[in-house]
C-alpha positions in Angstrom: 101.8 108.1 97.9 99.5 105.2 96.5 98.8 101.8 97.7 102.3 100.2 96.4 104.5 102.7 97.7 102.5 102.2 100.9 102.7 98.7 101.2 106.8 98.9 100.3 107.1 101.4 103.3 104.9 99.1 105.9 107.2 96.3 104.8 110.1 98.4 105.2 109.2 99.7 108.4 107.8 96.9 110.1 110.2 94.1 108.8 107.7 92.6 106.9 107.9 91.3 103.1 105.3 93.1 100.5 103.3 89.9 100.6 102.6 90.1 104.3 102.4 94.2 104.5 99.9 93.9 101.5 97.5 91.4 103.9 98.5 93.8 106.7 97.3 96.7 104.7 94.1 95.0 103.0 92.9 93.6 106.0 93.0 96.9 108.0 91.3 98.8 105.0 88.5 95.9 105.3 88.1 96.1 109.1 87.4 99.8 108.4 85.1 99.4 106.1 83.1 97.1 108.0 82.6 99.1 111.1 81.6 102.5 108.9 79.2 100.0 107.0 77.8 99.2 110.7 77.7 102.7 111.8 80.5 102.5 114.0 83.2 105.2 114.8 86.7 104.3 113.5 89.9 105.9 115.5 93.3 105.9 115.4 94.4 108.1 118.1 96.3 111.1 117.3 95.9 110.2 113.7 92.3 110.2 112.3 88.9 109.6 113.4 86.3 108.1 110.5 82.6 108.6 111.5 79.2 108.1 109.0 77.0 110.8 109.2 73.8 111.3 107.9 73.8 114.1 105.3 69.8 115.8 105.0 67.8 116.1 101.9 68.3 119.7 99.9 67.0 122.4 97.5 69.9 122.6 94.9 69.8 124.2 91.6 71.1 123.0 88.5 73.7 125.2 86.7 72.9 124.2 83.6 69.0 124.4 83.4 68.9 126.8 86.5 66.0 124.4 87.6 65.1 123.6 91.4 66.1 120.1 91.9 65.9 118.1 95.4 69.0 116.6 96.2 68.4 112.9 98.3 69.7 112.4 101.9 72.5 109.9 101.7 75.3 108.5 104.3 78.7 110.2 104.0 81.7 109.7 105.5 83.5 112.4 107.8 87.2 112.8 108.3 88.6 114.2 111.2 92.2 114.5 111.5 94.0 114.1 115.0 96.0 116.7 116.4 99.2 115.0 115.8 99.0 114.8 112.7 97.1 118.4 111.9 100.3 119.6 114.1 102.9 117.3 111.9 101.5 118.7 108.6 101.6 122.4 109.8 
């Protein structure tokens, strides 16, 4: 499913037009990036819980060169499904 065919089934379901499911859609997508980019914890109960975690500074090895390489720390982001809907998708 991609973002049109997203927005066409919030409209649908919620009785909205595509105009207004689109702001619906965009603002929520912007709310949740704003909270990760504070560090917050985003959840939707039962559905998905969004959290930033930091990720350590490694040894890796490039396949190519076979060389030692240190790969930087950075931020990612860590997906955690809810139980209803790991137990919908079983």
């Amino acid at each position: 499913m991609n973002k049109t065919e997203l927005i066409a089934q919030i409209a649908e379901g919620a009785g909205l037009c595509k105009v207004d499911a689109k702001k619906a859609l965009d603002a929520a997508i912007e709310a949740t990036v704003d909270a990760l980019k504070k560090g917050d914890k985003v959840q939707i109960p039962g559905i998905i819980t969004l959290a930033v975690e930091e990720r350590a500074a490694r040894k890796g090895i490039n396949p190519a060169t076979k060389q030692v390489i240190t790969i930087p720390a950075k931020k990612v982001v860590k997906v955690k499904p809810g139980k209803e809907l790991a137990d919908a998708v079983k």
